[in-house]
Every structure is written in structure tokens, then in C-alpha cells.
KEKE-3310 file (N, C-alpha, C; in steps of 0.2 Angstrom, whole numbers, plus 5000, padded with zeros to 4 digits):
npx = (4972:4985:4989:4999:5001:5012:5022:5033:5043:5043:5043:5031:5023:5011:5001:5000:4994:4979:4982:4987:4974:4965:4973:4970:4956:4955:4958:4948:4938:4941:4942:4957:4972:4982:4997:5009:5019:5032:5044:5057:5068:5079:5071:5065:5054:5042:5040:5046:5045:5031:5029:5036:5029:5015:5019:5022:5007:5003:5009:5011:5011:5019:5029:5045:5057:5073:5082:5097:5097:5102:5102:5102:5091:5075:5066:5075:5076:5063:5062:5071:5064:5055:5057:5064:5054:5048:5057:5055:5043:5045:5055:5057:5042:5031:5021:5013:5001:4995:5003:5000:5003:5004:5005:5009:5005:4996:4990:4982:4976:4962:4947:4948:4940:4934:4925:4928:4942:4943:4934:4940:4952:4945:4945:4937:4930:4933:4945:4953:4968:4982:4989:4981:4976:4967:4953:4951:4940:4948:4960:4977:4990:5001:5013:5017:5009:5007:5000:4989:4992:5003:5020:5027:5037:5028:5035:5045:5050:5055:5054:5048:5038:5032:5027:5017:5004:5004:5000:4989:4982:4985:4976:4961:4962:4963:4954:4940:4942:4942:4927:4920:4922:4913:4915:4923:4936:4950:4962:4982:4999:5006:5003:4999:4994:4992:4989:4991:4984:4996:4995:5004:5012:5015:5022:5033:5049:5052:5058:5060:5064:5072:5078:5081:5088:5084:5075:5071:5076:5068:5057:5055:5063:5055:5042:5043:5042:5032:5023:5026:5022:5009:5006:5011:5000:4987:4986:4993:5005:5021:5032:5047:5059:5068:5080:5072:5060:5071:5086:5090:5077:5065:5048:5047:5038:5034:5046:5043:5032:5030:5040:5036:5024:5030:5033:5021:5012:4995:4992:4982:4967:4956:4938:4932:4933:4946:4950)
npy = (4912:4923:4938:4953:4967:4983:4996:5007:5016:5032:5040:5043:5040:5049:5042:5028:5020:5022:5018:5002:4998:5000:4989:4977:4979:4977:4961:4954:4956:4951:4936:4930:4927:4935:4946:4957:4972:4981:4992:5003:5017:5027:5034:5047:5048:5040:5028:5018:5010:5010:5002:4989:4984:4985:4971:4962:4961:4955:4944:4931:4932:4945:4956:4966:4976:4985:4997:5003:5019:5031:5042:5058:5060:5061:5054:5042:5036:5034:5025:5015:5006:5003:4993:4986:4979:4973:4963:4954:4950:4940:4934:4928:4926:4915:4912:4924:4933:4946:4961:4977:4991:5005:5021:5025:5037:5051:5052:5038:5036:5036:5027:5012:5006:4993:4983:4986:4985:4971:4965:4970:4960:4950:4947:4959:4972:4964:4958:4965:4971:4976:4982:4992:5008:5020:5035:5048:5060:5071:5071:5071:5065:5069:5069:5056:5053:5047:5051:5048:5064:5070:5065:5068:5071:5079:5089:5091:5105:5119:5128:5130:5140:5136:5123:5121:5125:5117:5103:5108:5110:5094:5089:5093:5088:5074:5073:5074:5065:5054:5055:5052:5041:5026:5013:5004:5010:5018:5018:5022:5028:5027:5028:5030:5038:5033:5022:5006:4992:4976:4964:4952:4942:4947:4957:4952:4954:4968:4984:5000:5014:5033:5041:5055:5053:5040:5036:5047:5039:5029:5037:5043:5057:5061:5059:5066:5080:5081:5081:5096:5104:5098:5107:5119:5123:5119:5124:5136:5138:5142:5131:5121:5106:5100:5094:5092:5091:5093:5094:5081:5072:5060:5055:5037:5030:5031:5024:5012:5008:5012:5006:4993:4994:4995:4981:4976:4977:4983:4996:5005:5017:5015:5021:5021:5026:5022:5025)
npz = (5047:5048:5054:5053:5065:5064:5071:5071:5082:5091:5104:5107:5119:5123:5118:5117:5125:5120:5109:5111:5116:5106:5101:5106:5105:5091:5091:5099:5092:5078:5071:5066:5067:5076:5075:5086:5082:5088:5084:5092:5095:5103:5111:5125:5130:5142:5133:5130:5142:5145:5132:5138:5148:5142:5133:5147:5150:5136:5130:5123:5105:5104:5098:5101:5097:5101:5092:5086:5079:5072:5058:5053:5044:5046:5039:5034:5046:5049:5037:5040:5053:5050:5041:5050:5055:5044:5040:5053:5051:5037:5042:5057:5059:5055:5038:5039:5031:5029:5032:5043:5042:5054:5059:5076:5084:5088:5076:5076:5085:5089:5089:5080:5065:5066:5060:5046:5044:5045:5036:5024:5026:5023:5009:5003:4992:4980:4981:4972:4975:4981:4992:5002:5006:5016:5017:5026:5038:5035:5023:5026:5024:5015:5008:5005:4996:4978:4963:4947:4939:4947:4950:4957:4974:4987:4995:4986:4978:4973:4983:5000:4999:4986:4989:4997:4991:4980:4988:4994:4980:4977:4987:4986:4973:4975:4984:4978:4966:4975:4978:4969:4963:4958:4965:4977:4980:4974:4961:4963:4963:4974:4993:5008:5023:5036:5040:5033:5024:5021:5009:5011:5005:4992:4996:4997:4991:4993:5001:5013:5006:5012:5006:4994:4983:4980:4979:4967:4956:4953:4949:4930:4923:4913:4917:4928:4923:4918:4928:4931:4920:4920:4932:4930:4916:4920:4935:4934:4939:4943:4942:4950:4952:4967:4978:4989:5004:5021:5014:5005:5009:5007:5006:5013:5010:4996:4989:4993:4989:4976:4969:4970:4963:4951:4950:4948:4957:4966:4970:4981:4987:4998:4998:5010:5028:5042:5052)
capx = (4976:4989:4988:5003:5001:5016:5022:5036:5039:5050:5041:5022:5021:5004:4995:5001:4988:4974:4984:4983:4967:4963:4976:4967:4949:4952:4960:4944:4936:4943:4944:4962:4978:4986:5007:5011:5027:5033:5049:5056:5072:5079:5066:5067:5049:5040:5038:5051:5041:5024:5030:5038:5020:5012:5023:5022:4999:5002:5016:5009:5011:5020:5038:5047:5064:5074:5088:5101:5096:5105:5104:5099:5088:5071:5063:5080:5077:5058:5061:5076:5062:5048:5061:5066:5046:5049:5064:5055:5037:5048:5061:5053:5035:5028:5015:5010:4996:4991:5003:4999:5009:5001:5006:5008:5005:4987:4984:4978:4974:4957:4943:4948:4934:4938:4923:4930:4947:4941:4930:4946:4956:4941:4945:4933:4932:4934:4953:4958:4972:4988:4991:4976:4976:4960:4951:4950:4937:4953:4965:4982:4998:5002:5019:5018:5005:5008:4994:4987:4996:5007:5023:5036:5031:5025:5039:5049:5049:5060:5056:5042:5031:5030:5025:5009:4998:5003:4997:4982:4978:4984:4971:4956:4961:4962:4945:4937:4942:4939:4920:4918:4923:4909:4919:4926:4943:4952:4971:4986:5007:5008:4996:5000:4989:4994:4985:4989:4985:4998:4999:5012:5017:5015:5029:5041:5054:5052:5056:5057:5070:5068:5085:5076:5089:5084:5067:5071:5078:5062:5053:5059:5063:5048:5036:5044:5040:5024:5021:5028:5018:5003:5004:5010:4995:4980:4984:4998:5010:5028:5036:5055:5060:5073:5081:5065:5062:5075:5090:5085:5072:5057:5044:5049:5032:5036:5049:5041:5026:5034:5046:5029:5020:5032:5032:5014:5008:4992:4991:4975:4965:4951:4934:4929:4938:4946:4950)
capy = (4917:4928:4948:4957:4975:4985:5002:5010:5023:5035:5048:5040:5039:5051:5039:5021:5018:5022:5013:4997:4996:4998:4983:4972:4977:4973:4954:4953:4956:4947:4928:4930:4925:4945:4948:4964:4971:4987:4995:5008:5019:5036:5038:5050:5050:5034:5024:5010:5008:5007:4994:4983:4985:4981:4966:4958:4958:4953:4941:4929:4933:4953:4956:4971:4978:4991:4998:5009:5023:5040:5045:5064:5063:5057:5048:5033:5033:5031:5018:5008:5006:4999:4987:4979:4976:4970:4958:4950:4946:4937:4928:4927:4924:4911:4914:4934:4933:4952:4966:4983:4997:5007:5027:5026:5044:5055:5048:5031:5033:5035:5022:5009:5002:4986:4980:4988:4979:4963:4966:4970:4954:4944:4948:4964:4975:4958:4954:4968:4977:4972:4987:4998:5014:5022:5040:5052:5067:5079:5067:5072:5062:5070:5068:5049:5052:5052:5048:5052:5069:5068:5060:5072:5072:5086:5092:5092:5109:5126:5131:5128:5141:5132:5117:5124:5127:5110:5103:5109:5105:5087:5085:5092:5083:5068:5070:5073:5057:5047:5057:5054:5034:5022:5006:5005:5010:5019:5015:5026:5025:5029:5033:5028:5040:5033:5013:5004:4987:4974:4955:4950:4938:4949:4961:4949:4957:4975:4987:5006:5020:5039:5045:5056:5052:5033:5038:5047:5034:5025:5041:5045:5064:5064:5059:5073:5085:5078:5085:5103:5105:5099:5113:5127:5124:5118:5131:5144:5139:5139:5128:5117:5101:5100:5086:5091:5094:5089:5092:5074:5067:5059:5049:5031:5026:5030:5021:5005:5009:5012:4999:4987:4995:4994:4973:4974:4975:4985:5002:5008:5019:5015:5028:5023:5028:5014:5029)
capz = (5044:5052:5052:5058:5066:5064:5072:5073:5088:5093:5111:5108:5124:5125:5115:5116:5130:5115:5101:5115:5117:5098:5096:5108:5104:5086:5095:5101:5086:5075:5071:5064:5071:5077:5080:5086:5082:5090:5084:5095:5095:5106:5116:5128:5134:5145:5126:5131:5148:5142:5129:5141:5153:5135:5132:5152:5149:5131:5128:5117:5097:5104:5099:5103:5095:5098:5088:5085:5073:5073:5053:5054:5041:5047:5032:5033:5054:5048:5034:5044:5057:5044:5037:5054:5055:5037:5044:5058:5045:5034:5045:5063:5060:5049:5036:5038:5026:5030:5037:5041:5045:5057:5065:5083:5087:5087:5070:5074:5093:5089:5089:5073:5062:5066:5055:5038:5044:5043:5028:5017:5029:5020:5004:5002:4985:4974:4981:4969:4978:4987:4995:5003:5014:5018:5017:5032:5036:5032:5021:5029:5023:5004:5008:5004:4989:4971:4958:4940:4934:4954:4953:4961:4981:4988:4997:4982:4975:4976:4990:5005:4998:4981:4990:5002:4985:4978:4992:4994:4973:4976:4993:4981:4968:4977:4986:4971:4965:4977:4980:4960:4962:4960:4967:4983:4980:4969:4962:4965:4962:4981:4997:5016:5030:5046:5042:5027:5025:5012:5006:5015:5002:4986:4994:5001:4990:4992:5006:5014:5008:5012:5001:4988:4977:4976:4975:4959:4952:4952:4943:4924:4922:4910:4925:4934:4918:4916:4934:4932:4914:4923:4938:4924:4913:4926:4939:4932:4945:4938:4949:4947:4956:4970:4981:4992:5011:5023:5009:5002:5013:5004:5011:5013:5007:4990:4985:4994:4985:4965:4968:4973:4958:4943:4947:4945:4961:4966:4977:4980:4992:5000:4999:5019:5034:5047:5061)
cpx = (4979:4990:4994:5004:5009:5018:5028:5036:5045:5045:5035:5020:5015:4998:4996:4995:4982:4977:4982:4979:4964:4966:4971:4957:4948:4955:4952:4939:4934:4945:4952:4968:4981:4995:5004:5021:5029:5039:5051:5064:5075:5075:5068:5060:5048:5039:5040:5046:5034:5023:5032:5031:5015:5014:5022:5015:5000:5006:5014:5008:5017:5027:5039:5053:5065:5079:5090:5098:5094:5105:5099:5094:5080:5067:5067:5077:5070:5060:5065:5070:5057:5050:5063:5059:5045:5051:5057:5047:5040:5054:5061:5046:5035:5024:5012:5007:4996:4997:5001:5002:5002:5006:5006:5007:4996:4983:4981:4976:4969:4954:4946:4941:4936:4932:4925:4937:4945:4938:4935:4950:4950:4942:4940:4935:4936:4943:4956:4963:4977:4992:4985:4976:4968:4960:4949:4944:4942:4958:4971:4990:4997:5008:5019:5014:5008:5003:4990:4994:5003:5011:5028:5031:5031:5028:5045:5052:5053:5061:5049:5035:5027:5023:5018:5004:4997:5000:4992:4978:4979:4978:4964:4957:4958:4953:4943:4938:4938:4930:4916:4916:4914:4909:4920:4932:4945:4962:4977:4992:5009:5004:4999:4991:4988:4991:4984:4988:4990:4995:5003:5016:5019:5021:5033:5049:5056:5054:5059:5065:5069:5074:5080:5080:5088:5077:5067:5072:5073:5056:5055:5059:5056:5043:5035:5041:5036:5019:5022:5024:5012:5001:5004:5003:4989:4982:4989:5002:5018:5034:5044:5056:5065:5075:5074:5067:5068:5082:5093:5084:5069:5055:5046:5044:5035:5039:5047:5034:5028:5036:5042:5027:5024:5035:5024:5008:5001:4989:4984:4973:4958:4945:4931:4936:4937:4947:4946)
cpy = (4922:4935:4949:4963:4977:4991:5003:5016:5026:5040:5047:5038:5041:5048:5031:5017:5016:5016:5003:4994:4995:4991:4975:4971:4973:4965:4952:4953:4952:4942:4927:4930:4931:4943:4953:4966:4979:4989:5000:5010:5027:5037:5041:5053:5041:5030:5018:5009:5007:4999:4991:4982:4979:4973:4962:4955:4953:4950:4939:4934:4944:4953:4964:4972:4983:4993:5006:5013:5030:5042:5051:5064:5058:5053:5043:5035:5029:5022:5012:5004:4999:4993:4984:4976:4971:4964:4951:4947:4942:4931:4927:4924:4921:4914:4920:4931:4941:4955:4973:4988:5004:5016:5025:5032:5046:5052:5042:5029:5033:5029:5018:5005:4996:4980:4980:4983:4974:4962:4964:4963:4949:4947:4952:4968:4971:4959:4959:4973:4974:4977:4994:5001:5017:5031:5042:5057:5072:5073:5072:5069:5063:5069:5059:5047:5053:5047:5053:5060:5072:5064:5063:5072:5079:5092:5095:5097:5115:5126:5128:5133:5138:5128:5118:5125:5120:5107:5102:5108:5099:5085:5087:5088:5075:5065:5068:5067:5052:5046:5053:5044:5029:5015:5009:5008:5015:5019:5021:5023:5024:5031:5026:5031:5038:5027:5011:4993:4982:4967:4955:4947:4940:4957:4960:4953:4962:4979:4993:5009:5026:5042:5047:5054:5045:5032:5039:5045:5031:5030:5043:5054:5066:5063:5066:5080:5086:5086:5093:5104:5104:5105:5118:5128:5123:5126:5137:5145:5136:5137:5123:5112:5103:5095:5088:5094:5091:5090:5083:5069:5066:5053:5042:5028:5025:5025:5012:5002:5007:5008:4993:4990:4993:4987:4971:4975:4982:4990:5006:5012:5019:5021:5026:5023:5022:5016:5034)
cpz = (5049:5049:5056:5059:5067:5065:5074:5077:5091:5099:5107:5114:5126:5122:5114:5119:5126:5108:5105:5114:5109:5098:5101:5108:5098:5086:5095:5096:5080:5074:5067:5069:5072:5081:5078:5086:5084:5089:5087:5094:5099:5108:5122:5132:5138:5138:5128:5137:5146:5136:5131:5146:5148:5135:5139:5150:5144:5128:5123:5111:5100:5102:5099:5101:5097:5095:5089:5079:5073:5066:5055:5049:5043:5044:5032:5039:5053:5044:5037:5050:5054:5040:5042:5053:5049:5038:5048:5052:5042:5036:5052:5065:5056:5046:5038:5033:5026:5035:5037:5046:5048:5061:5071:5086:5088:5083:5068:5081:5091:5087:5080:5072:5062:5061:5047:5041:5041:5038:5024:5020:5025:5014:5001:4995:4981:4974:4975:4971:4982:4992:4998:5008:5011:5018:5023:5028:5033:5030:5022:5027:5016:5005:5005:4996:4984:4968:4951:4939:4942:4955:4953:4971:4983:4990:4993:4978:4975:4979:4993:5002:4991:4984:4993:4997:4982:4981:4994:4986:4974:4984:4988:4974:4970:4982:4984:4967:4968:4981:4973:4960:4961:4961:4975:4985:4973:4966:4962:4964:4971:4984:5003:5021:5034:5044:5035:5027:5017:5013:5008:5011:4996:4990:4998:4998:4989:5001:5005:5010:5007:5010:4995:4983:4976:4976:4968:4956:4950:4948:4937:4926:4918:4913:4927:4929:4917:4922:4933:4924:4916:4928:4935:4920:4917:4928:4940:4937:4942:4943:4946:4953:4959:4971:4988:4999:5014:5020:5006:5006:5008:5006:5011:5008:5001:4988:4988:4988:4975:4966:4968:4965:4949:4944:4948:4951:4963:4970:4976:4987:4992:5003:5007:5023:5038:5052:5060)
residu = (UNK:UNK:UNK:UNK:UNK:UNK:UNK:UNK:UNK:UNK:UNK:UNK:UNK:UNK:UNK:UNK:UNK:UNK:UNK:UNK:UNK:UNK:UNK:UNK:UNK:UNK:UNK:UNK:UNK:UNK:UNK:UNK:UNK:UNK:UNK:UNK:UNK:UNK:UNK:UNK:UNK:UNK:UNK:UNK:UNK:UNK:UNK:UNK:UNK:UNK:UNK:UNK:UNK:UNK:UNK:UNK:UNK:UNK:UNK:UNK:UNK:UNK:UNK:UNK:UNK:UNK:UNK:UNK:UNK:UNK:UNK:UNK:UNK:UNK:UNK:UNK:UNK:UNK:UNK:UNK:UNK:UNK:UNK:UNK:UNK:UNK:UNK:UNK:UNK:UNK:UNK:UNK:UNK:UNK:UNK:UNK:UNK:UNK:UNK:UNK:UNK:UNK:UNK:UNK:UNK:UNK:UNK:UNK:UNK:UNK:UNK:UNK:UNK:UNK:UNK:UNK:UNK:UNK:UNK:UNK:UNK:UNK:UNK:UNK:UNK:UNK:UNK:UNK:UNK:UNK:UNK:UNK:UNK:UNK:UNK:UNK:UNK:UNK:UNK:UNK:UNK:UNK:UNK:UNK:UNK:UNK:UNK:UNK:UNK:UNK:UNK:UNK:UNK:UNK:UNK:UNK:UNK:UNK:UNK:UNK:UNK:UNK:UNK:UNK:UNK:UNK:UNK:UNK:UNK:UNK:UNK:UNK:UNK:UNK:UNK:UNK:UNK:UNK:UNK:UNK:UNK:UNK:UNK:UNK:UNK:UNK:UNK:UNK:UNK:UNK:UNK:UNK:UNK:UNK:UNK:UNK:UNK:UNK:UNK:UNK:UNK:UNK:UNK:UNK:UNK:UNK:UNK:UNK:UNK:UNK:UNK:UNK:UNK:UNK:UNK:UNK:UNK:UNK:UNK:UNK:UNK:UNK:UNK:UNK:UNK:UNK:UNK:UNK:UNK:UNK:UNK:UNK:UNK:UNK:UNK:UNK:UNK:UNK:UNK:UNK:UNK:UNK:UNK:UNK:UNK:UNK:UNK:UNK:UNK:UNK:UNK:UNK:UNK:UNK:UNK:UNK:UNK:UNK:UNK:UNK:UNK:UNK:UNK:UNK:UNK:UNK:UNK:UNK:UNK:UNK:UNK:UNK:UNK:UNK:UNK)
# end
């Protein structure tokens, strides 16, 4: 079976060294055929020189791009990154059974559970899921999340102080879920966290965009209603949609994720931690 690790990198120079070693312990690890794909763009720290270092040890299955990608708004520079990665699965490598999109920064230098990988790479929690990220001690990436009465993102709101309250109801709410679970997994519209693993072949047709406005497009206004009727009545907070942080950024995740879920496909978040 082939797995392909996938990172996009812009001045990760202070942790590549650690992302490295993770990518070669879990080689070593696991009985699975591993590409690594490293996108990289504008760097203005050592990044490009550590991944050409990386690439002379590690040539077999490594590929390495870099690209032009000057759009001001960082959600596209993000999503056009995560679509070459897209590109080269699809029309470069054969047979990807398994990619996963990985952080290259702080949030995944840390030791990976390369036994829980493998677990879910052997068809762990009854093969029901085609899209799983994983639970942290401090769960951290809400911007990417939406789930049950959660389907505006986070940063989406008036203003910034709107947003700080929401935020902190959607990480308890979501704990509390997935404290409450008694499966392995629990299923969600949206959820990233720095290491998500997909089906490579159940989302050949899908890819990244971080324009809120075709985000929106993917959520009905009565979703978005839903959301603001939920926050007024639960927690008395009388909140109103925007075009969001950035003046319209929104997380890439989403729209890969909703656009994956309304043909059927299965986003979930797993109750054990992988970093």
C-alpha cells in the first residue's frame, strides 16, 4: 500500500529537523510504501536548504516543489500549496491509497504515534471514515472546525471580540464530545489539527479553497442562522456573520472538507492523540 506524507512550508526551518526524523522513524516503522511531498514557497529563512539536504539523504519516493505564490491573502497561498500536493498524488505517483496532510511547524515536530498511524493505515475503527484528524491535550485548530450546531467558522463574526467567546464554546463543546464518545471517533462537517489522514481515492475529485466567499457558497444561509440562533439562545451571545478574518479569508480545510461531505464522504475526528 502507498501512504503519501504531505507538507506544505513557508520559514519552518526551526523544526524541519524534528518533522525529519518523525518522517523517517515512522519509514522505519511501518510496512507501507511512504512519498514525501514538500511544497515550499517565499522562504526567507534556511527551509529551501534543509529540503535540499533532506532530499540528497532521502531521494528515493521524496519530491520537492516550489512555486510562485504571492496572493495576500493567506488561506489561497495555504490552499494553492495543498493542491500542488493534490496535483502530484494524482498525476505523479501511482496508486496513493492513503494521504496525509501534515503541519510542518511546532504543531507536529513533536514525537508521532506512529503505532496509532498504522492502526488507522490498516483499516482501524471498522474502515468507517474517509477523512480522520486526531484529538490533542489542548485541541487548537477551530478555525478549520465545524460540527453539529457550528457551521459558520470561527473567525467569521463582527468583529475579533465576537469571535474569542465562540471559540472557546466550540473547544468545550467539542471536548465534551469527544470525552462523551463511546467509539473511537466521532463524525464532524470539518476538523484538520496539524495531521489529518484521507482515502486518496475517495477524494480524487475534490480540492483546497481559502475565499470565504466559496466557502459560503457551500453553506445555506439557514445553516449560518441555525449558528447564530444557537449562540443567542445557549449562551446569550448576540452575534452577526461577516466575510470573516483576513477580509475574506477562510480556512482552506472547510471547503475541502463540505465539498468531500455533501458527496457522501466521511469526516471524522479521532478521540486518541498522533502528536
Amino acid at each position: 500500500m502507498n501512504v503519501a506524507l504531505c507538507f506544505c512550508v513557508r520559514n519552518c526551518g526551526d523544526y524541519l529537523l524534528k518533522i525529519f526524523k518523525n518522517i523517517e522513524d515512522f519509514k522505519k516503522y511501518t510496512k507501507h510504501n511512504v512519498y514525501v511531498i514538500f511544497v515550499y514557497d517565499n522562504c526567507s529563512d534556511n527551509t529551501a536548504t534543509l529540503l535540499m539536504q533532506y532530499k540528497k539523504l532521502f531521494s528515493e519516493k521524496t519530491i520537492i516543489k516550489t512555486i510562485k505564490n504571492n496572493n495576500h491573502r493567506r488561506t489561497v497561498r495555504v490552499a494553492n500549496a495543498r493542491n500542488v500536493c493534490l496535483y502530484i498524488i494524482y498525476n505523479e505517483i501511482n496508486d496513493i491509497n492513503y494521504h496525509i496532510m501534515i503541519d510542518a511547524d511546532d504543531v507536529c515536530c513533536n514525537k508521532w504515534n506512529y503505532e496509532l498511524i498504522e492502526k488507522y493505515l490498516d483499516n482501524f475503527d471498522n474502515d468507517d471514515w474517509d477523512c480522520i484528524s486526531f484529538n490533542r491535550d489542548a485541541y487548537y485548530d477551530i478555525w478549520a472546525l465545524q460540527f453539529d450546531n457550528f457551521k459558520h467558522h470561527c473567525w467569521g463574526w463582527l468583529n475579533r471580540n465576537q469571535s474569542f467567546p465562540i471559540i472557546d464554546i466550540m473547544k468545550n463543546e467539542l471536548i465534551n464530545k469527544i470525552n462523551s464518545t463511546s467509539g473511537n471517533s466521532i463524525e464532524v462537517y470539518s476538523a484538520f489539527n496539524g495531521f489529518c489522514i484521507y482515502k486518496s481515492p475517495r477524494f480524487r475529485e475534490f480540492y483546497y479553497d481559502g475565499y470565504y466567499k466559496n466557502v459560503k457558497e457551500l453553506i445555506s444561509e439557514e445553516d449560518r442562522e441555525k449558528t447564530i440562533q444557537y449562540l443567542r439562545s445557549k449562551y446569550n451571545i448576540n452575534v452577526a456573520c461577516n466575510e470573516g478574518e483576513g477580509y475574506g479569508e477562510c480556512c482552506e480545510h472547510i471547503f475541502y472538507h463540505i465539498s468531500a461531505l455533501k458527496q457522501n464522504r466521511k469526516i471524522k475526528i479521532s478521540k486518541f492523540k498522533v502528536v
